[in-house]
C-alpha positions as CSV (number, residue, x, y, z in Angstrom):
1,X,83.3,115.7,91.3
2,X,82.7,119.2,90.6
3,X,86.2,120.4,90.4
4,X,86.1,118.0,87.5
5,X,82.6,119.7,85.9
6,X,84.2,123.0,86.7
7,X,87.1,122.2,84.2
8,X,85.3,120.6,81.8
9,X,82.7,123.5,81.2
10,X,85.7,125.9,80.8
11,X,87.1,123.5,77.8
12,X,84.2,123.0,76.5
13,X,83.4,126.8,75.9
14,X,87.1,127.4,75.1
15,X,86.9,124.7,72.2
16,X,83.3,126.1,70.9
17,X,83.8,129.5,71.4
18,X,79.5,129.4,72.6
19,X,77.6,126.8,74.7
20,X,73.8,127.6,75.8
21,X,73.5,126.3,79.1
22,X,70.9,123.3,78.1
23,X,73.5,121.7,76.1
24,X,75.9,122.3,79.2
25,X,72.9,120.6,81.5
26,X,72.5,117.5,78.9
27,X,75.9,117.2,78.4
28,X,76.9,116.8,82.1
29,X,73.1,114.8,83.0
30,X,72.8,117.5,85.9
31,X,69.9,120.2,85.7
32,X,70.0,123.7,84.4
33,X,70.1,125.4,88.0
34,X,73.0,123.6,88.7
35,X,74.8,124.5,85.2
36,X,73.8,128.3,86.3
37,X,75.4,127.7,89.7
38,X,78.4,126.5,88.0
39,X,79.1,129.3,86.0
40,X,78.5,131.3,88.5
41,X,81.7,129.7,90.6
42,X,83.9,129.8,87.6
43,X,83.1,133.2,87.4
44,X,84.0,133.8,90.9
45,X,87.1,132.4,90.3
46,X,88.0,135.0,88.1
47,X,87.2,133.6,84.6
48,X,84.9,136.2,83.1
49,X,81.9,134.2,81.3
50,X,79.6,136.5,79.8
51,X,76.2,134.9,77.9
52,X,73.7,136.3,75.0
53,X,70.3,135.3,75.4
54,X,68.3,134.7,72.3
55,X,68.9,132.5,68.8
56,X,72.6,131.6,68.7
57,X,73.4,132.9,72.0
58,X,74.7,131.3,74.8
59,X,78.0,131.4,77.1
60,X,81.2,132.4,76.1
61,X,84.6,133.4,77.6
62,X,85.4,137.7,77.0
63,X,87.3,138.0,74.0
64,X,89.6,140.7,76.0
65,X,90.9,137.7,78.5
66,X,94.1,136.6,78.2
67,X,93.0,133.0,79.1
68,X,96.7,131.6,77.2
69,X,98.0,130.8,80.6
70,X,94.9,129.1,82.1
71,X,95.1,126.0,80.7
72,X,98.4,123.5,79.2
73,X,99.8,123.4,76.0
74,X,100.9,120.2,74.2
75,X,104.0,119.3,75.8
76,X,103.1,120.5,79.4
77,X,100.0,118.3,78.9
78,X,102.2,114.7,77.9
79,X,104.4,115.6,80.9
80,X,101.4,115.7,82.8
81,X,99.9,112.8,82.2
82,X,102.5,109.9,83.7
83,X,101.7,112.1,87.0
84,X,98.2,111.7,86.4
85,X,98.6,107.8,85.5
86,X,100.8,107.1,88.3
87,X,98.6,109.0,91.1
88,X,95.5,107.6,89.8
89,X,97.0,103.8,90.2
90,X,98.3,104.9,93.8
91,X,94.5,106.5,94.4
92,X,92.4,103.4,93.6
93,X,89.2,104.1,94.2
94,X,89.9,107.7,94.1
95,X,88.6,108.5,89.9
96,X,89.5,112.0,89.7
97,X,93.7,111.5,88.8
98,X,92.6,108.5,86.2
99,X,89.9,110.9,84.6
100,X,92.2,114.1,84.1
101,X,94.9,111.7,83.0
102,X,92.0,110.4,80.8
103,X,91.2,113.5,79.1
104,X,94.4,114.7,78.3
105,X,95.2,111.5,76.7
106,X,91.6,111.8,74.5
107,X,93.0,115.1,73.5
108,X,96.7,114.9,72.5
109,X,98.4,112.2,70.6
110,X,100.9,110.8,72.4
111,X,101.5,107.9,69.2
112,X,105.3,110.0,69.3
113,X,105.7,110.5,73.4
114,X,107.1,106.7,73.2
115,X,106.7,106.8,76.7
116,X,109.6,109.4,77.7
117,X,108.6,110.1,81.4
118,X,107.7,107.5,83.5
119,X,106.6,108.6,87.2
120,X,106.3,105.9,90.1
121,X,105.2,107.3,93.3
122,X,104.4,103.7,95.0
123,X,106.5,103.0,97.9
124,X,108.5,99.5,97.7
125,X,107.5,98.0,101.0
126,X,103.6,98.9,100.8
127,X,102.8,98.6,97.4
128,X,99.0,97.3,97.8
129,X,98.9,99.1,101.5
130,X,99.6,102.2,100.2
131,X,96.8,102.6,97.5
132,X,94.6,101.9,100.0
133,X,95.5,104.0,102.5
134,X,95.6,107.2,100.3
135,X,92.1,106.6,99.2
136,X,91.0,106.4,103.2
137,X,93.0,109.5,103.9
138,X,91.9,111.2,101.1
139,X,88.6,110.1,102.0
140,X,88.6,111.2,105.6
141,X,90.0,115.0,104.5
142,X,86.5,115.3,102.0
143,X,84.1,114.4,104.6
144,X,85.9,115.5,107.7
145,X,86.4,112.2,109.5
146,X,88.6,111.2,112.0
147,X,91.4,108.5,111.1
148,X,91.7,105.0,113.5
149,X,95.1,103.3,113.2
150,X,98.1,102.1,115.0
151,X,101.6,103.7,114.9
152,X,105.2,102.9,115.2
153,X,107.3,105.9,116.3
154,X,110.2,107.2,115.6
155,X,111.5,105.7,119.2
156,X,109.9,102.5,118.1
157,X,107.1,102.8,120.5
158,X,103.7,101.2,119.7
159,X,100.4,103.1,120.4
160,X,97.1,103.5,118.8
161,X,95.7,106.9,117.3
162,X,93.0,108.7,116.6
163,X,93.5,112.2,114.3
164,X,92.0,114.5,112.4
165,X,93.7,114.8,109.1
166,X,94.4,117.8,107.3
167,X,96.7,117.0,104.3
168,X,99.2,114.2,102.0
169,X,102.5,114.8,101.2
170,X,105.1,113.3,99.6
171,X,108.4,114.1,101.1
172,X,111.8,112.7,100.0
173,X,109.9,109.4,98.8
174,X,108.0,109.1,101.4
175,X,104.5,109.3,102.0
176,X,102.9,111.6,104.6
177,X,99.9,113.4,105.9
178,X,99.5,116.1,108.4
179,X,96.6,116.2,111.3
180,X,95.4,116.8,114.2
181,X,96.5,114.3,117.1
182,X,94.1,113.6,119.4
183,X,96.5,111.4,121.7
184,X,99.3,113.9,121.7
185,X,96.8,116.6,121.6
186,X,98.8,118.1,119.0
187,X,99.6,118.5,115.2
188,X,101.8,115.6,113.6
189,X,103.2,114.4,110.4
190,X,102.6,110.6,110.4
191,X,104.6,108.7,108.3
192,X,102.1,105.9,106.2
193,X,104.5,103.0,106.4
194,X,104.9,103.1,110.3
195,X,100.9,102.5,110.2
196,X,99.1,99.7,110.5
197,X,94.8,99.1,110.7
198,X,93.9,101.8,109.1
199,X,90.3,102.9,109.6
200,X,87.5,105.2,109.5
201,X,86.2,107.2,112.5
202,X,83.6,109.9,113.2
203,X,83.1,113.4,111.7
204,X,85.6,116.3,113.1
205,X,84.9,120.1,113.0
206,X,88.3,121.5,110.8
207,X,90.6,123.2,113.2
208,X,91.1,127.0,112.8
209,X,94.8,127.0,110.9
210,X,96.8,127.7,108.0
211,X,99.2,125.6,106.2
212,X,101.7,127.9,106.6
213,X,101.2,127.9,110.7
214,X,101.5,124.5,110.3
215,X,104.8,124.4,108.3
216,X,106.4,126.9,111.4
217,X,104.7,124.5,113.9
218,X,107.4,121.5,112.3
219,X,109.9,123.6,111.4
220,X,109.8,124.4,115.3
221,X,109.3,121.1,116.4
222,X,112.7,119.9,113.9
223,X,114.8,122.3,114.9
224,X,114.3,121.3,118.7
225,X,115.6,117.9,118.1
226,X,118.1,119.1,115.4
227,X,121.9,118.6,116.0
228,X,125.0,120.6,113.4
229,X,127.0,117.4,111.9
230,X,130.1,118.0,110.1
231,X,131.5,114.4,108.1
232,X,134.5,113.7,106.3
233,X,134.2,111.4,103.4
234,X,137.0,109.8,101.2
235,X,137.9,110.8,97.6
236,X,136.5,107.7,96.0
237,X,133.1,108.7,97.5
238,X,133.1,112.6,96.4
239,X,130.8,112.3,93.4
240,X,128.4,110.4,94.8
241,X,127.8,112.6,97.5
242,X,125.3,115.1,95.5
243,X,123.3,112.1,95.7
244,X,122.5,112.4,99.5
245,X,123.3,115.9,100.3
246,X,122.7,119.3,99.2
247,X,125.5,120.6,97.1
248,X,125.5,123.7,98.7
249,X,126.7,121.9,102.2
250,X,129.9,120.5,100.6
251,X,133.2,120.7,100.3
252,X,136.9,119.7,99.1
253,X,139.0,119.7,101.8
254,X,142.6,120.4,101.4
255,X,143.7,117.1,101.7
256,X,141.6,116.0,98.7
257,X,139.1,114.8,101.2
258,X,135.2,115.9,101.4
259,X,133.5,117.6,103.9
260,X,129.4,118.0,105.0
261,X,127.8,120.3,107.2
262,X,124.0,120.0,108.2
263,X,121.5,119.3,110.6
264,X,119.9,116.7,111.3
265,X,117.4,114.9,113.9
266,X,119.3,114.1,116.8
267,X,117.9,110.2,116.9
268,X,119.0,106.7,116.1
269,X,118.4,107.1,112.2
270,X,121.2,109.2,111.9
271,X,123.3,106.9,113.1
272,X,122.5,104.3,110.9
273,X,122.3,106.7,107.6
274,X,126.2,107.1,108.4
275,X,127.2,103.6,109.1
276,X,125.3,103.6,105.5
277,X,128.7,105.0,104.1
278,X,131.0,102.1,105.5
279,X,134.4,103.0,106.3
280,X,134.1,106.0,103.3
281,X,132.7,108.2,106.4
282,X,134.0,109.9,109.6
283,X,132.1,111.9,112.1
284,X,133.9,114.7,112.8
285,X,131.7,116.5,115.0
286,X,130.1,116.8,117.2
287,X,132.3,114.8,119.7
288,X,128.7,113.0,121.7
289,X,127.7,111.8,117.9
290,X,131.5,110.5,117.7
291,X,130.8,108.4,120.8
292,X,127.4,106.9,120.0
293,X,128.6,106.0,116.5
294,X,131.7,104.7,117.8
295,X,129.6,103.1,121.0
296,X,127.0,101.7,118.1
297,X,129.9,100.0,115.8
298,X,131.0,98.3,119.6
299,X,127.4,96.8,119.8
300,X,127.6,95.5,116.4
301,X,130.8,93.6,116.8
302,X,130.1,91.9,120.0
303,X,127.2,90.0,117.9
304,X,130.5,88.7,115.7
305,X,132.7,88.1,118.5
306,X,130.9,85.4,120.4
């Protein structure tokens, strides 16, 4: 991984103060060309490596750069490293989270962390699924291939898909990643546990467009299908509420009651995220969500009444 070599060459002139560039060659098994090209990136990337040629010379980092903030001290590094340990389980085959988790452990002692943090980023319901399936995704965004699998929307409909992905993300515990539909013949967030078969296809030329296009493109597409809920909650429930909602969006009522106002998807989950709160939660508006709640808790009954 060259990001990896990248790193590691930037340490290991920041430890030594001076490196030649045979030692960097030998150290790393790769020729000297490719050590040359190397600092040549790093330099690019606005580290300024400067080199003296002779006895004793070799590369070194300008004494005039402030290079304090390029790299973590002690205790950023320890808080780092359950990230690192946890994303390189969930990665598998994937080396490069293990090996930066790896490192930092060589370097710091963590005989007094006593194991502080701990990070798990595994979903419950796809423990095994889910390694694998990062590793292909991540896979298919390096070389540009197209991803094979069958998907359960939100509407529970079943079809298959073919897309071209573009990134992971992990969202509210849950696992995404953003591409290219080929079906819908346009961009989607696809949510790993609706998936199923996952596979490799053939090689895709990247689309033309940014991240932050991308980010309108589903703030767009939520807003569409977004509906203004107001609830009421009981008193018992009030401090548990900052659990499931933004703080900003409540508020005491004067009847010692709570109230929350946001938006959400106008679709069947909603429903059942407020039957989620029992009798502790009214709908208060708007008056159709009332009725399909209300229509919803009918449903349910009749299964107890017969």
């Amino acid at each position: 991984m060259r990001v990896d070599r990248l790193l590691s060459i930037m340490l290991i002139i920041l430890n030594r103060g001076k490196v030649t560039g045979l030692e960097l060659a030998d150290h790393f098994e790769v020729s000297l060309r490719t050590i040359y090209r190397d600092i040549e990136k790093i330099c690019e990337s606005g580290v300024p490596i400067a080199s003296v040629g002779g006895k004793g010379g070799g590369y070194y980092i300008m004494e005039d750069y402030d290079i304090k903030n390029l790299f973590l001290n002690k205790n950023e590094a320890l808080t780092l490293i359950p990230l690192m340990n946890s994303l390189g389980n969930l990665m598998g085959k994937n080396q490069g989270f293990n090996d930066i988790g790896q490192k930092f452990e060589r370097v710091y002692d963590q005989s007094n962390n006593h194991g502080k943090l701990k990070i798990d980023l595994s979903h419950f319901s796809m423990k095994e699924e889910l390694k694998e399936y990062l590793f292909l995704i991540n896979k298919s965004i390096e070389e540009s291939r197209e991803l094979i699998f069958s998907y359960i929307n939100r509407n529970k409909e079943y079809g298959e898909r073919i897309a071209e992905p573009i990134q992971v993300t992990l969202e509210h515990g849950d696992w995404y990643f953003i591409a290219y539909c080929k079906v819908r013949d346009d961009y989607r967030k696809f949510k790993l546990v609706r998936m199923r078969n996952l596979k490799l296809g053939d090689k895709f030329s990247k689309r033309d467009i940014s991240l932050d296009q991308l980010e309108q493109i589903f703030s767009d597409s939520y807003s569409k299908r977004s509906v203004k809920v107001k609830l009421k909650f009981s008193r018992d429930l009030g401090e548990q509420l900052p659990e499931y909602f933004d703080k900003n969006n409540i508020s005491e009522m004067v009847d010692g009651y709570f109230c929350v106002e946001d938006v959400y998807p106008n679709e069947e989950g909603l429903i059942k995220f407020i039957l989620g709160f029992g009798q502790d939660c009214e709908v208060l508006e708007p008056d159709f969500l009332r009725s399909n709640v209300k229509g919803y808790i009918n449903k349910m009954l009749n299964k107890y009444n017969h």
